[in-house]
C-alpha positions in Angstrom: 0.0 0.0 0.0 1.6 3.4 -0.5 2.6 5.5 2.3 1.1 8.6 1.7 3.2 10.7 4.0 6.5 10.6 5.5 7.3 10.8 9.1 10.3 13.3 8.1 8.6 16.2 8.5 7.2 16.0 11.4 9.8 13.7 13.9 13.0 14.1 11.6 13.8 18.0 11.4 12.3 18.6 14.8 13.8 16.1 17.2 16.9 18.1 16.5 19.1 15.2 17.9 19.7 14.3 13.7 17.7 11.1 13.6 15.8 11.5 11.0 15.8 14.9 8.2 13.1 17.2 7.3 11.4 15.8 4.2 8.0 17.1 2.7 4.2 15.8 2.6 4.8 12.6 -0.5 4.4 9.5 -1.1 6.8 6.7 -1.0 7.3 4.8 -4.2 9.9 3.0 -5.3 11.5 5.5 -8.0 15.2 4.9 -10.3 17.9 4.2 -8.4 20.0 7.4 -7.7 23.3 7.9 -7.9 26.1 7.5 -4.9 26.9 10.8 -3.8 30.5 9.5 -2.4 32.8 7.0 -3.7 35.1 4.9 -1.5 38.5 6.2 -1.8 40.6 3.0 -1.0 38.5 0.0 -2.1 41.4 -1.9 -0.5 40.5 -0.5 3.2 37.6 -1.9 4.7 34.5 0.3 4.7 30.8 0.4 5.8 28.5 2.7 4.2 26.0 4.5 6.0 23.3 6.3 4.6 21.8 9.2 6.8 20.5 12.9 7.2 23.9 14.5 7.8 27.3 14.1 7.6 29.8 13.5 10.3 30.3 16.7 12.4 33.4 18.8 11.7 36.2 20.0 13.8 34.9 23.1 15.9 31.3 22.9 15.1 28.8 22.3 17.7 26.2 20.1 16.9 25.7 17.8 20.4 23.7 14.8 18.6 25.6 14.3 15.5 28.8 14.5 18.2 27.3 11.9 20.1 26.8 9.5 17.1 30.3 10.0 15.3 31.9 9.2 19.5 29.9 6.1 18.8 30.8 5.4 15.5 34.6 6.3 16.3 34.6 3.8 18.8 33.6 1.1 16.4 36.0 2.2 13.9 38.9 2.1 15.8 38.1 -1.0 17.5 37.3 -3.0 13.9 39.6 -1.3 11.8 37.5 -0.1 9.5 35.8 3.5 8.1 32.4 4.4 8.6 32.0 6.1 5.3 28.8 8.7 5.5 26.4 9.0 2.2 24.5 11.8 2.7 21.2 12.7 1.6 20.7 16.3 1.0 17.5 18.4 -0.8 19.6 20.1 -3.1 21.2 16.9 -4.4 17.5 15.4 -4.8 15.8 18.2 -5.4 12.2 17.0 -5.5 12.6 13.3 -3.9 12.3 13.5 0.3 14.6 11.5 2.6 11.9 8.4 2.9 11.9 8.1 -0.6 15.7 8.2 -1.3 16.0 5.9 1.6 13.6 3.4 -0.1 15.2 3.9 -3.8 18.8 3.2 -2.3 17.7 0.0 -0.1 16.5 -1.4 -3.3 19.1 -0.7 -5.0 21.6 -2.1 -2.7 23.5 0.8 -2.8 25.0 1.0 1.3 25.0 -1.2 4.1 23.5 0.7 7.1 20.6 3.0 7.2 19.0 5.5 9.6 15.0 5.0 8.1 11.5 6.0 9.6 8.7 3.8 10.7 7.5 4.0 7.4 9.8 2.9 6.0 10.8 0.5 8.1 7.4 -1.2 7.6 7.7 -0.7 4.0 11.2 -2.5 3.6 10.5 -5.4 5.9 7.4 -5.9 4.0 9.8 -6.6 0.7 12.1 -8.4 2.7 15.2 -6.1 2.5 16.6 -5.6 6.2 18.6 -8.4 7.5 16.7 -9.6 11.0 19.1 -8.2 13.7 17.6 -10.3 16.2 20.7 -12.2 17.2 22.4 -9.3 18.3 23.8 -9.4 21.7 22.5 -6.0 22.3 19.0 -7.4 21.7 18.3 -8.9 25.0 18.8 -5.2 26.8 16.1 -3.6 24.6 13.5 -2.3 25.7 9.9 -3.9 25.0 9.2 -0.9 23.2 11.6 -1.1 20.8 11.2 -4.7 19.9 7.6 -4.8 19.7 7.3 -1.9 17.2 10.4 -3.1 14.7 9.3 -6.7 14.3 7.6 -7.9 11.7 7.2 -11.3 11.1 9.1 -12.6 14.1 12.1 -10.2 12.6 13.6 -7.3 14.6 14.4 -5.3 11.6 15.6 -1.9 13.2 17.1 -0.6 16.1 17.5 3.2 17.3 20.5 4.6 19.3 17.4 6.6 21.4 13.2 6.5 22.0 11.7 9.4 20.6 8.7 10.3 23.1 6.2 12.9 22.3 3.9 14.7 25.4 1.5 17.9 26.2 4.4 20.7 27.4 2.6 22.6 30.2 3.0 26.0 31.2 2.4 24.9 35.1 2.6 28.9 36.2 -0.2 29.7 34.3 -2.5 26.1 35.9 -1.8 27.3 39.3 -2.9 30.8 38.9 -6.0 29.5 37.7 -5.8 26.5 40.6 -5.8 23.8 37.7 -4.6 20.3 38.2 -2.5 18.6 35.4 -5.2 16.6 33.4 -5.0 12.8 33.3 -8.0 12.3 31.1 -10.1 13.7 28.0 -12.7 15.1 30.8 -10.1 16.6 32.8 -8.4 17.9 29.8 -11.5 19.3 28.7 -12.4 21.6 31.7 -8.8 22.9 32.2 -9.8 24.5 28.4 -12.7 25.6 29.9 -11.5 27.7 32.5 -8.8 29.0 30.5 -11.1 30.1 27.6 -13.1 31.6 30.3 -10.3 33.6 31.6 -9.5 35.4 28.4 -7.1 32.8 27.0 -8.2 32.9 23.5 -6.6 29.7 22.5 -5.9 27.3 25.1 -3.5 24.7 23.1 -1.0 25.7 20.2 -1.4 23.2 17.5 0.1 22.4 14.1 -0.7 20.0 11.6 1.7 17.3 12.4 1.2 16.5 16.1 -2.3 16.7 16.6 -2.7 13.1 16.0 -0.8 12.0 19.0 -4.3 13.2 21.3 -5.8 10.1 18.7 -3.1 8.0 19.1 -3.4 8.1 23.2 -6.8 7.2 23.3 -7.4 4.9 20.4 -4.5 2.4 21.4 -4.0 3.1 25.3 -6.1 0.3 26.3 -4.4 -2.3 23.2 -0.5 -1.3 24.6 -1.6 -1.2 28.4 -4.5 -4.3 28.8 -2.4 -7.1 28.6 -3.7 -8.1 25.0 -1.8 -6.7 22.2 -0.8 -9.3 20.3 -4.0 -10.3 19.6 -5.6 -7.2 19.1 -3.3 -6.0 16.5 -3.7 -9.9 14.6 -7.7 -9.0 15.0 -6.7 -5.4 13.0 -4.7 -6.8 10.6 -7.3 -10.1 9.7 -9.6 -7.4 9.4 -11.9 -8.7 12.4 -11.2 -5.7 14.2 -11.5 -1.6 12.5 -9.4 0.5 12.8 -12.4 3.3 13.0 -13.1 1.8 16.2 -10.3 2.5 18.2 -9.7 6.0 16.4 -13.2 7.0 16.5 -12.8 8.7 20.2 -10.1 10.4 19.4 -11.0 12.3 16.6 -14.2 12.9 18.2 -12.5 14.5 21.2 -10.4 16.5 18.5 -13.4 17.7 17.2 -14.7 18.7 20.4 -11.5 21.2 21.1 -12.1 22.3 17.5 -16.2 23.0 17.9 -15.2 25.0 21.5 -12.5 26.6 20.2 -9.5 25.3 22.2 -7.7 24.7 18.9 -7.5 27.0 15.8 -8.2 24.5 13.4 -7.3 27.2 10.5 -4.0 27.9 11.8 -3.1 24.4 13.2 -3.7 23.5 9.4 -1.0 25.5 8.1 1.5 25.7 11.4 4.5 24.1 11.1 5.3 22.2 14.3 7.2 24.4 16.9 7.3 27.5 14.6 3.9 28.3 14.4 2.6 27.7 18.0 5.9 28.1 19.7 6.0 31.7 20.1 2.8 32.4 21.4 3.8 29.2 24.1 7.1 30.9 24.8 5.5 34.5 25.8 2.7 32.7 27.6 -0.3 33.6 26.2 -1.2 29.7 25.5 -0.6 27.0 28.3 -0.1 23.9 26.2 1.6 22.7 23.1 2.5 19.7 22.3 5.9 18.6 21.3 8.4 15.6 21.5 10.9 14.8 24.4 14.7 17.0 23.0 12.4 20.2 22.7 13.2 20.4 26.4 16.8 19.8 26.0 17.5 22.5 23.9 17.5 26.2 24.1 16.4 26.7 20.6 13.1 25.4 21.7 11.6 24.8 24.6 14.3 24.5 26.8 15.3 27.3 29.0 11.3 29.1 29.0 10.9 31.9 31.7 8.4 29.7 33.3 8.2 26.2 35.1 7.5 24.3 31.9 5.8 20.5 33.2 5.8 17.7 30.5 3.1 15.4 30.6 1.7 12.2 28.8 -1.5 12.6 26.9 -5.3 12.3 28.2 -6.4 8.7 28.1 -9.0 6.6 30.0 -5.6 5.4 31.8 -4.2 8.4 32.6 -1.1 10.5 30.9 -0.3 8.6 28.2 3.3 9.1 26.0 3.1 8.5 22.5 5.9 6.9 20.7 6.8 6.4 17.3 10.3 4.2 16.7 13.2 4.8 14.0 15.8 2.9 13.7 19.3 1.5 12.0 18.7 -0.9 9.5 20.9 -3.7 7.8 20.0 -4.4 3.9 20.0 -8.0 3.5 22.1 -8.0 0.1 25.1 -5.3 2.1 28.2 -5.6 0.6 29.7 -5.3 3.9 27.5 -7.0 5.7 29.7 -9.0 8.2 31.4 -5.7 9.3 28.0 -3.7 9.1 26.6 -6.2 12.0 29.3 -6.0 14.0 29.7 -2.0 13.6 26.0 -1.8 15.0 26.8 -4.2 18.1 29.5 -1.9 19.3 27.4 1.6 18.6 24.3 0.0 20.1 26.3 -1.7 23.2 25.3 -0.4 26.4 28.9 1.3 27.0 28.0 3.3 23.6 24.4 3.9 24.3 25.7 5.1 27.7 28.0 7.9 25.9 25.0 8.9 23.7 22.6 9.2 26.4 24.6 10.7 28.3 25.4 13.7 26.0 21.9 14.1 24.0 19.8 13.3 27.8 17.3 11.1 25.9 15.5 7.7 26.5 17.9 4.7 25.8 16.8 2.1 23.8 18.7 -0.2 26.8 16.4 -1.1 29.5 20.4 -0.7 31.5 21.0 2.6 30.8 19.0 5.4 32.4 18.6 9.2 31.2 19.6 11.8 33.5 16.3 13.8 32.2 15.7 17.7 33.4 13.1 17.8 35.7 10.3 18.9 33.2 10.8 16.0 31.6 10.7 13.3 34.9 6.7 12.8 34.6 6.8 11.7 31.0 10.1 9.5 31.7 8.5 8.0 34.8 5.4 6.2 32.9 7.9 5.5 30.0 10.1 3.7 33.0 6.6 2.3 34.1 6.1 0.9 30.9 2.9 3.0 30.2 3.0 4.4 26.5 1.4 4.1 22.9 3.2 3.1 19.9 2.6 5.8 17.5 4.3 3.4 14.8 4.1 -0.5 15.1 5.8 -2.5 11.8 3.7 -6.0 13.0 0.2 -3.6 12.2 -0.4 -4.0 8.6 -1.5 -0.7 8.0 0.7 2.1 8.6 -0.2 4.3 11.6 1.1 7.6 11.6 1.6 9.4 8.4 -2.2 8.1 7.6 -3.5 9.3 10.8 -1.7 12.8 10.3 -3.2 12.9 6.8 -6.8 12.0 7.9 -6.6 14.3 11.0 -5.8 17.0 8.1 -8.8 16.2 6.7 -10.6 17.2 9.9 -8.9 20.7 10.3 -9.7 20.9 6.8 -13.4 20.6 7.4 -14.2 16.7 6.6 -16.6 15.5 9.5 -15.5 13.1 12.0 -17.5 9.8 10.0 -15.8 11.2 7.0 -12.6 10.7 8.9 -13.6 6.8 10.1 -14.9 6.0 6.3 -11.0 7.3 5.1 -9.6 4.8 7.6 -12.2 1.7 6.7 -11.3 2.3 3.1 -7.4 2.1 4.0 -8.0 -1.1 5.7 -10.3 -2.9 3.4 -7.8 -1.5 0.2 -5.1 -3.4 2.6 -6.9 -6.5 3.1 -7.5 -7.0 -0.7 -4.4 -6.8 -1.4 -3.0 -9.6 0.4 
């Protein structure tokens, strides 16, 4: 089935920890094969190819994440005695063609050994059967159940990430205590604190854009699947068909469309905001109290870092509570690597817990290693302590079928745009039924 949009946009350029790039609204298709942007110099030394975002960092420039991978990869190049040669994808080179779908075109062409790719993509390439099943790793057995559960598909772990991207609601806590508001746990509770704060003169109580909106869906259409014991089963009931999808999104959108109808969110504006950028200002001078946004927008001073107010982040509303939403990337093997022996062993070394340590350490994010532990700022500690309790949604899951969150970003478009909430359910039944005809 075609993706219809890439995660890029909205996870990639944003995360600002270079994990994934910026890439625009597309589809990915399987296009020409493109052309290597860098040639190995020796062919005599041995090499393993990388394609990414960026290139390694140079001498004197500060860029903390890409400095935390190339520690990571330095470490596996001098102990193998090899070079980690970095392909780099870059919008002028590919003009039209977005990250996901130069990605996909190089996979299939076999043209490098180790990738950085998005859920999507990841879905998309295990489907074909082109990333070598990483499962015997030694690393494996200190993932996190997170990590496995969303990159396996078909009893293959196909990816792994050097971090766990978590998204949450960022709360301006000052400005619930002046109106004596507790932090909200659920849709109801969520739904009055708008109330008082529209009532106060607040005109728009939560800064939206178009790409995160989904993850108020994504809380309370799955939090009962990922947190009731069941999920294995209820995702084989989705993917047979016996199950809807429009179920389980139904009460989110509906909720969506309830902050929409009461004017907590500016659909119009949400619509054409891009994520941080458009609602981020008005956040930052504190005439909204809630955004939402993923876990480095803390970190980082060009975001929401270092605010002149005590910034909270929190899971979001669910009938269980704050809810994170998660959506994996990963490092991917292609099963026809020309390097593939040294490949493998390049990613047990960056993805051992003495390198995850390093990278954790210096980008304070969530470890894919259930052994290593992220010193987190304190606005951060409620979203890391349900993520340490286990209590999350996957916003991307490779064993569902149909992918997850580029066509729930598209649909909940629709909704901003105007399309009704059954409109929105028939868009997802369609998906699903187009899916299950074509296996």
């Amino acid at each position: 089935m075609k993706r219809n949009l890439t995660l890029g946009k909205r996870l990639g350029a944003l995360c600002l920890m270079g994990i994934v790039l910026t890439a625009a609204v597309s589809c990915n298709t399987a296009g020409k094969p493109v052309s290597n942007l860098i040639q190995d110099e020796d062919s005599h030394e041995k090499v393993v190819n990388l394609f990414g975002p960026m290139e390694k960092s140079k001498p004197g420039v500060a860029n903390v994440a890409r400095s935390a991978f190339d520690q990571t990869i330095s470490k596996a190049e001098e102990q193998l005695g090899l070079t980690v040669e970095y392909r780099t994808y870059t919008a002028e080179n590919y003009k039209e063609k977005t990250y996901d779908e130069v990605a996909l075109d190089r996979v299939r062409s076999d043209m490098d050994d180790l990738y950085l790719l998005n859920p999507d993509s990841i879905q998309t390439l295990a489907e074909e059967g082109r990333l070598l099943d990483l499962s015997g790793l030694d690393c494996v057995e200190n993932l996190r159940d997170v990590v496995k559960m969303a990159n396996t598909v078909d009893g293959k772990l196909v990816a792994i990430p050097q971090e766990v991207v978590a998204y949450g609601l960022f709360i301006n806590k000052d400005m619930f205590d002046q109106y004596d508001l507790e932090l909200p746990s659920t849709p109801e509770e969520f739904l009055e604190c708008c109330r008082v704060f529209k009532e106060q003169g607040i005109e728009t109580p939560i800064g939206a854009n178009r790409w995160w909106l989904e993850c108020f869906v994504f809380a309370q259409a799955f939090a009962d699947l990922y947190n009731g014991g069941n999920a294995e089963a209820e995702i084989e009931a989705l993917n047979n068909g016996t199950a809807k999808y429009s179920d389980y999104m139904r009460p989110g959108f509906e909720f969506l469309q309830e902050l929409i109808d009461k004017g907590y969110v500016d659909a119009d504006t949400a619509y054409t905001y891009e994520a941080i950028e458009g609602e981020g200002p008005d956040f930052l001078a504190q005439k909204t109290p809630i955004v939402m946004a993923y876990w480095g927008a803390a970190n980082t001073k060009t975001a929401y870092g270092d605010p002149d107010f005590n910034l909270q982040v929190i899971g979001f509303p669910s009938s269980r509570g704050q809810m994170p939403v998660v959506p994996i990337t990963g490092y991917g093997v292609a099963v026809n690597a020309e390097h593939r022996e040294d490949t493998v062993k390049v990613l047990e070394i960056i993805l051992s817990d003495e390198s995850l340590q390093l990278y954790t350490e210096i980008n304070r994010v969530i470890s894919p290693s259930k052994n290593v532990q992220v010193d987190c700022v304190p606005a951060l500690k409620p979203l890391n302590e349900k993520i340490q309790d286990n209590v999350y949604v996957l916003a991307s899951n490779a064993s569902m079928k149909l992918e997850q969150w580029g066509n729930t970003c598209l649909i909940v478009r629709k909704l901003l745009g105007g399309a009704t909430v059954d409109e929105c359910m028939a868009e997802f039944d369609r998906l699903q039924e187009e899916l299950l005809q074509s296996r």
